[in-house]
C-alpha positions as CSV (number, residue, x, y, z in Angstrom):
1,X,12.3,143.0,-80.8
2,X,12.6,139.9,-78.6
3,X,11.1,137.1,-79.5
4,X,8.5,135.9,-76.8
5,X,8.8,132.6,-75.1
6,X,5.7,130.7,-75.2
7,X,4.1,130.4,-71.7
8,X,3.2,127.2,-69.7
9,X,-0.2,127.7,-70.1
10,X,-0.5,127.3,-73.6
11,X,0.9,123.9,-73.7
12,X,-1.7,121.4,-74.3
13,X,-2.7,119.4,-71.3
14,X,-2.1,116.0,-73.6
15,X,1.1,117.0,-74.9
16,X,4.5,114.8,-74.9
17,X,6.9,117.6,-74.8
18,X,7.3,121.1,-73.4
19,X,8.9,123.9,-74.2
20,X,11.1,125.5,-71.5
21,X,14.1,128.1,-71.7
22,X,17.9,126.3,-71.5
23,X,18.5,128.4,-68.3
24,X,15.0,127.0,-66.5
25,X,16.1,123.7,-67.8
26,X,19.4,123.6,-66.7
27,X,18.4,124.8,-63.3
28,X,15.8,122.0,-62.9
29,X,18.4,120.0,-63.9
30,X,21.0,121.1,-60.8
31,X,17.2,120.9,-58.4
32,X,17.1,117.4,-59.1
33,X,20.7,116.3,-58.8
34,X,20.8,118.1,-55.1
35,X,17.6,116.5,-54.4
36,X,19.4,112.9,-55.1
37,X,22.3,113.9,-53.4
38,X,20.4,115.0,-50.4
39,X,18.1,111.9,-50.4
40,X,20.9,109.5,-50.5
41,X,23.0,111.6,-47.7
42,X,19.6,111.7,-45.5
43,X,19.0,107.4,-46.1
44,X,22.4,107.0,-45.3
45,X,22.6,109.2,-42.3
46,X,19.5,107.1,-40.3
47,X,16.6,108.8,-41.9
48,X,13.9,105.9,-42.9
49,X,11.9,105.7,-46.3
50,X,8.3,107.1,-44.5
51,X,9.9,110.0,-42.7
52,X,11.8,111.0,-46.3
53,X,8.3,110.9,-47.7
54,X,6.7,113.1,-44.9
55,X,9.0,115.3,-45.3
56,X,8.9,115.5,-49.5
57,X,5.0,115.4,-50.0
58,X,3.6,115.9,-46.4
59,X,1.9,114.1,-44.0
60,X,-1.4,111.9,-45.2
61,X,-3.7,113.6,-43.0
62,X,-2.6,117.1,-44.0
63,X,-3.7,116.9,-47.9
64,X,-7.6,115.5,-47.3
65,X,-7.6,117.0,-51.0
66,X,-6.6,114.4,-53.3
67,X,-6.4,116.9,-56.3
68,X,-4.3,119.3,-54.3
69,X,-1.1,117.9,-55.8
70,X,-2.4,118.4,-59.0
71,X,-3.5,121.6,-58.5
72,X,-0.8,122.9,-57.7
73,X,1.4,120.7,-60.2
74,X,-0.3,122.8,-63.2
75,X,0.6,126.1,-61.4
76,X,4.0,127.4,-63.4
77,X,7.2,127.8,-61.6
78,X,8.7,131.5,-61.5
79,X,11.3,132.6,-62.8
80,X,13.3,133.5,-59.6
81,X,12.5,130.7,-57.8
82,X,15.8,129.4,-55.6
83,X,17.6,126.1,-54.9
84,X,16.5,126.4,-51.4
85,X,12.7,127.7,-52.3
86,X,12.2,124.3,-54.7
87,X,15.1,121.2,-53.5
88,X,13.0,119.3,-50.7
89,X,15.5,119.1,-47.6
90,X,15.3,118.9,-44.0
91,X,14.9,123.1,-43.6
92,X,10.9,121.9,-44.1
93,X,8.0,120.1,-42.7
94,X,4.7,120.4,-43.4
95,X,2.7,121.1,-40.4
96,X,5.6,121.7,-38.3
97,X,4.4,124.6,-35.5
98,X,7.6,126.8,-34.5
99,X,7.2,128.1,-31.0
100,X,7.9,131.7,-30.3
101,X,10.4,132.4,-27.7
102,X,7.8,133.4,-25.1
103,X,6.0,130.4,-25.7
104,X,9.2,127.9,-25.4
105,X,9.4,125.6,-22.2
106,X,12.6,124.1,-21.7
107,X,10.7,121.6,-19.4
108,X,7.2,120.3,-20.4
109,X,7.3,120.7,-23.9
110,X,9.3,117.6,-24.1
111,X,6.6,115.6,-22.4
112,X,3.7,117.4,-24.1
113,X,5.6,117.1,-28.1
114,X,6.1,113.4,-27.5
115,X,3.0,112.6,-25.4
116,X,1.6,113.7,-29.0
117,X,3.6,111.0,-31.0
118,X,1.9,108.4,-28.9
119,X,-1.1,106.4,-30.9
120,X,-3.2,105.3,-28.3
121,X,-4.6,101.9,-29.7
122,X,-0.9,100.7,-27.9
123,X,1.3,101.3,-31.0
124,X,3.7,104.0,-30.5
125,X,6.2,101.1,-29.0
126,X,6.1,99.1,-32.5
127,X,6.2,102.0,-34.6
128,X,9.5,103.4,-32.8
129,X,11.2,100.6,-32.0
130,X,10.7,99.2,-35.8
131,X,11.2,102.5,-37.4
132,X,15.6,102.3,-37.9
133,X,14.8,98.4,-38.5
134,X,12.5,99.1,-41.3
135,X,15.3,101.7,-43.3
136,X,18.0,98.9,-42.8
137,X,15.5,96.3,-44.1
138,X,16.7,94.0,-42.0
139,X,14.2,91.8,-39.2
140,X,15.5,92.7,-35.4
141,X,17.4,90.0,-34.2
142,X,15.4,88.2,-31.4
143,X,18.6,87.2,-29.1
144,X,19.6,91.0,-28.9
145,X,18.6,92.2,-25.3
146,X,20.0,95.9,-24.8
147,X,16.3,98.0,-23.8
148,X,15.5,98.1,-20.5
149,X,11.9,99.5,-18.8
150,X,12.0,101.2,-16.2
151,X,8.6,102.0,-14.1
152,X,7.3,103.6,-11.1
153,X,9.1,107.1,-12.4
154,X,8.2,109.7,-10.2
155,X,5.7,113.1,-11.6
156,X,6.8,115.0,-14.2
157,X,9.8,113.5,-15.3
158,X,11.9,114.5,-17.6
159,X,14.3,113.2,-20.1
160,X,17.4,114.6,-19.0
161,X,16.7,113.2,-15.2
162,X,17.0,110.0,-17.1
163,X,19.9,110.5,-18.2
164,X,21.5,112.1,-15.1
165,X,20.4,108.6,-13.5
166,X,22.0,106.2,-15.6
167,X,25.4,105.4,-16.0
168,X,27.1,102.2,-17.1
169,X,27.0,102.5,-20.5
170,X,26.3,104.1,-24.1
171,X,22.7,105.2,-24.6
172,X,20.9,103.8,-27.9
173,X,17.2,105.5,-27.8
174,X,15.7,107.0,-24.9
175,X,11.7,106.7,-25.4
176,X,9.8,108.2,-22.4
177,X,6.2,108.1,-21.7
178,X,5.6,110.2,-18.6
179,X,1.7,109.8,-18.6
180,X,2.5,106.4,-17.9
181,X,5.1,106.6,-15.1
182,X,8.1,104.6,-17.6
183,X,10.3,104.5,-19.8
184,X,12.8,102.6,-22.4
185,X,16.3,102.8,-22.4
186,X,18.7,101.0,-25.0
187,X,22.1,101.0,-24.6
188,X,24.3,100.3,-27.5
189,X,26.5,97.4,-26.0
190,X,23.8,94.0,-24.8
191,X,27.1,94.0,-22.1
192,X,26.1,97.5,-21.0
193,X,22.5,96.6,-20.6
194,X,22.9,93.4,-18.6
195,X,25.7,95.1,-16.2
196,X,23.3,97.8,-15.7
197,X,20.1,95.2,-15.0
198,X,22.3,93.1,-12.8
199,X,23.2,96.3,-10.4
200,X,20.4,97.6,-10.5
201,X,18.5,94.2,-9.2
202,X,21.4,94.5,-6.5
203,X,21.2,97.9,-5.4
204,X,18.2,99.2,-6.5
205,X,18.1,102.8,-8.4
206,X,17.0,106.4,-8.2
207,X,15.7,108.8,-10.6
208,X,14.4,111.9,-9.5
209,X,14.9,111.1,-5.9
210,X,12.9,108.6,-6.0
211,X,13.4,104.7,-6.3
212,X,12.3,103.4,-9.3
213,X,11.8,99.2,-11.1
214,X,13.7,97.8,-13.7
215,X,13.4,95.0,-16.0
216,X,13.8,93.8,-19.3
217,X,11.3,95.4,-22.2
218,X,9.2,92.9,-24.0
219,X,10.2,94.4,-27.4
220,X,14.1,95.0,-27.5
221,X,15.4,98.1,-29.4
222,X,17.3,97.2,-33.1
223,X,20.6,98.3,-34.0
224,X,20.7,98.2,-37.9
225,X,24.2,98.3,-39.0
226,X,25.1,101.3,-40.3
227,X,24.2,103.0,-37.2
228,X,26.6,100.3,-35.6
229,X,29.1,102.0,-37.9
230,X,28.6,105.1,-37.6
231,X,29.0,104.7,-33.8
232,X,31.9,102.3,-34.2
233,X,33.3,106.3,-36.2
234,X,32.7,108.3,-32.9
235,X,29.0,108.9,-33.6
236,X,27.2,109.2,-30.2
237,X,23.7,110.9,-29.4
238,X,25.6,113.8,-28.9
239,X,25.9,117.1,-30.7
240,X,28.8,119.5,-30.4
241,X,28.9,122.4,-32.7
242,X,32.3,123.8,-32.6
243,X,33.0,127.5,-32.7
244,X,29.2,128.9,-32.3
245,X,28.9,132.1,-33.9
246,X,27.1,134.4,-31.2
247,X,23.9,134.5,-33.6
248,X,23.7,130.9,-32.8
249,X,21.7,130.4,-29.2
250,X,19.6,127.7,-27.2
251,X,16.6,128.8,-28.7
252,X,17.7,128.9,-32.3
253,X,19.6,125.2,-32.3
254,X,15.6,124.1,-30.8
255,X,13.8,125.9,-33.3
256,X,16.0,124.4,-36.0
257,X,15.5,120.5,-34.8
258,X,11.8,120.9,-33.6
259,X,11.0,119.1,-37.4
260,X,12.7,116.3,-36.2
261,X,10.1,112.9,-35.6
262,X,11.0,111.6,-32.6
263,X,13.9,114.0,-31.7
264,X,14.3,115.0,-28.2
265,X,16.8,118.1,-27.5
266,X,17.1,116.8,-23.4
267,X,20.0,120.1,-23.0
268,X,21.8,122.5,-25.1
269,X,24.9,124.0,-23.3
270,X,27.5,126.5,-24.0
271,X,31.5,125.7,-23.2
272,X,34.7,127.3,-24.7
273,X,32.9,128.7,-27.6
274,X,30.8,125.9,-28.5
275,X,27.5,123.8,-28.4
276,X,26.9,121.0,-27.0
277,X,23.6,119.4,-27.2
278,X,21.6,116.2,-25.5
279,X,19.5,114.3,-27.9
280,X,17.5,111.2,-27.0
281,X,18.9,108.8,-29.6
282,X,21.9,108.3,-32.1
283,X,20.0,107.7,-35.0
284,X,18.0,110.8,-34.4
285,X,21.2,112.5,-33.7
286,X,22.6,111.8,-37.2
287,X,19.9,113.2,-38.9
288,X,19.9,116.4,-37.1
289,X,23.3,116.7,-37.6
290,X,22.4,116.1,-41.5
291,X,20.1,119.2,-41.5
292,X,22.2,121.1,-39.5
293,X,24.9,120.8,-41.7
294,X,22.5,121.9,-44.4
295,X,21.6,125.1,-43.0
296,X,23.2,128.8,-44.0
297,X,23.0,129.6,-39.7
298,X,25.8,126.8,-39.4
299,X,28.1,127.7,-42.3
300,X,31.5,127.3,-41.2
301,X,30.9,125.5,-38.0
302,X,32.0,121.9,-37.8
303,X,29.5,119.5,-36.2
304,X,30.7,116.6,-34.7
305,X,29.6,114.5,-32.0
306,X,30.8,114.2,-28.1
307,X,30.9,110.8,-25.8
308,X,27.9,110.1,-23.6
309,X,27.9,111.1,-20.0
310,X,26.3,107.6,-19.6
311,X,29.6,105.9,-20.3
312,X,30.7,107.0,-16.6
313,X,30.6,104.5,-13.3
314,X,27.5,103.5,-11.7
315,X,25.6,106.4,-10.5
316,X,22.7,107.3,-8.3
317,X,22.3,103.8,-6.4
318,X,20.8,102.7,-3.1
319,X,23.7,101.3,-0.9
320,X,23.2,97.8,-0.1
321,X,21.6,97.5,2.6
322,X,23.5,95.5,4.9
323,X,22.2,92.5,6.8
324,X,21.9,92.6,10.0
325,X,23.9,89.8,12.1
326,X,21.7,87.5,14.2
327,X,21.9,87.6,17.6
328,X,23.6,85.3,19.8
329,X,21.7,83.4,21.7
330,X,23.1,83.4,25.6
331,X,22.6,82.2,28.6
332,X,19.1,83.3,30.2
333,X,20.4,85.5,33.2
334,X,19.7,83.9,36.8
335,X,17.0,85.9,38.2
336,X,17.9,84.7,41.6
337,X,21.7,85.2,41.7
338,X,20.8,88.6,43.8
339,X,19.6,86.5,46.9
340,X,22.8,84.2,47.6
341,X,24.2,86.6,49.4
342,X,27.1,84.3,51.0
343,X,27.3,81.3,48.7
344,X,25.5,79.2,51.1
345,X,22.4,77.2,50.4
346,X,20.6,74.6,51.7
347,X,20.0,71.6,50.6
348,X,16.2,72.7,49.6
349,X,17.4,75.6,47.6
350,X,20.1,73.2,45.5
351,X,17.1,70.9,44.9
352,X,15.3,73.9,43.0
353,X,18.2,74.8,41.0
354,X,17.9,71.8,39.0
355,X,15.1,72.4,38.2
356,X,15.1,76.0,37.1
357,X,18.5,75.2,35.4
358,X,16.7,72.7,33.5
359,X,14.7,76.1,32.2
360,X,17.8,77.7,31.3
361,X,19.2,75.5,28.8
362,X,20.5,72.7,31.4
363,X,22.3,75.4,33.3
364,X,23.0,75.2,37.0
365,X,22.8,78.4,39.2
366,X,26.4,77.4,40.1
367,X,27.4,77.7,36.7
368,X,26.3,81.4,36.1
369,X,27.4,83.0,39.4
370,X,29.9,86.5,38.8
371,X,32.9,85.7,40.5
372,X,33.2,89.2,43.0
């Protein structure tokens, strides 16, 4: 006869210690050194304090029950529960809505998801911009000028028109707000950004076929230093997943990053057997590639990264408009040279050419005859 474990419910509330079986013990014991492991890897890989937090214990506004944590902290854990069913990682979000195939929208959902993010008492810039500042713990240096705003943006843009727009240099963050006609754009290099201002104050620049402004952003875009080196390694905001399994398509790499705060997919394309994908920002980039390195659909597929498109020359432009050359001024045509038929005048007619040469800048009718 086996001796029967006393159950979790029969330890008093008040006690110090509780009796568990070595196996459950040993398997909470391998939960929580994954769960350090993974929480260090996700700091380190761009992921700030408050997002880590979301994604452990869920957002704020989601638990309006303050006992709900303890309620559910007195309910016993099974015996077959799994790594993956009790280590918090990336593969969850609380309140996260996955769209059905039928219901995904390569175009407008891009808008509509971030359009969402936006707090409208004026603070999504803060937030987003201070957000990688506030996991470095460092203050943004105020001399750094690498974000530029671009306005006048024509209807229903769209991140990856952006991007087709710009070239020049590395892209930072990409941080669009369509409902308001404009956008932010950090590049990595402060050289990129000022080449890029100063051409586009001399030529002008398109988007979307149509021509847009460009000036400096009040509130520049922080690069904290381990995203400087992680870039400085080949990190870009660009994901390539080599060797896609077949099992692996557009709609599944989406589905997988849609958890993401702030994360932008712009493209996802298919070459030579593997993935590339478009994000909106580096350090949003190295935490997707953190999750998706996590996941059993990517086992066995490296995940790197691939250079920006926006590293190429100067693209859609306005041609300088040339100036147009002044005209020279010449000599006012006689409007009498028709009626000397034979060269011969009197002595009254010479008398009125002075004067009427006087009206054409001192010249004589003499002086503007054609030779036959």
């Amino acid at each position: 006869m086996t001796q029967q474990l006393p159950s979790y419910r029969s330890t008093p509330s008040n006690a110090e210690t509780v009796t568990i079986p070595r196996s459950e013990y040993d398997r909470l014991l391998q939960d929580s050194q994954h769960f350090a492991k993974l929480r260090s890897s996700l700091l380190t890989g761009g992921l700030s304090q408050e997002t880590l937090d979301v994604l452990v214990y869920g957002a704020a506004q989601q638990h309006p029950d303050q006992n709900a944590r303890e309620i559910i902290s007195q309910s016993p854990p099974t015996s077959n529960a799994t790594l993956e069913d009790k280590a918090p990682n990336c593969h969850e979000h609380s309140g996260v809505k996955v769209q059905d195939p039928e219901e995904f929208d390569v175009g407008e959902d891009e808008d509509e998801d971030e359009d969402a993010l936006l707090d409208p008492h004026g603070s999504e810039d803060k937030d987003d911009y201070d957000e990688s500042s506030r996991s470095a713990g460092s203050s943004p240096t105020p001399s750094a000028q690498r974000t530029v705003l671009i306005r006048n943006l024509p209807d229903r843009i769209m991140h990856k028109d952006i991007v087709a727009a710009i070239r020049g240099g590395a892209l930072l963050h990409i941080y669009l707000r369509a409902r308001e006609h404009m956008a932010s754009v950090s590049f990595v290099e402060e050289a990129a950004a000022r080449d890029f201002f100063r051409t586009t104050k001399a030529y002008g620049l398109i988007v979307a076929g149509k021509r847009v402004e460009v000036g400096w952003n009040d509130r520049q875009f922080y690069l904290p230093p381990y995203v400087r080196a992680k870039i400085d390694n080949g990190a870009s905001r660009n994901l390539v997943v080599y060797n896609v399994q077949p099992n692996v398509t557009e709609w599944v790499i989406r589905k997988d990053l849609d958890h993401i705060h702030n994360l932008i997919v712009i493209s996802v394309q298919f070459k030579n057997g593997n993935a590339y994908i478009s994000t909106n920002s580096v350090h949003n980039a190295l935490f997707a590639r953190s999750c998706m390195m996590s996941r059993f659909t990517y086992k066995g597929m490296k995940i790197g990264f691939y250079p920006d498109e926006c590293v190429g020359s100067p693209g859609k432009i306005l041609k300088k408009e040339p100036q147009t050359p002044a005209k020279k001024t010449g000599s006012v045509p006689n409007r009498f040279q028709l009626l000397s038929l034979d060269g011969a005048d009197d002595e009254d007619d010479h008398g009125n050419h002075d004067g009427l040469g006087a009206m054409n800048n001192g010249m004589r009718w003499a002086d503007n005859r054609v030779s036959a």
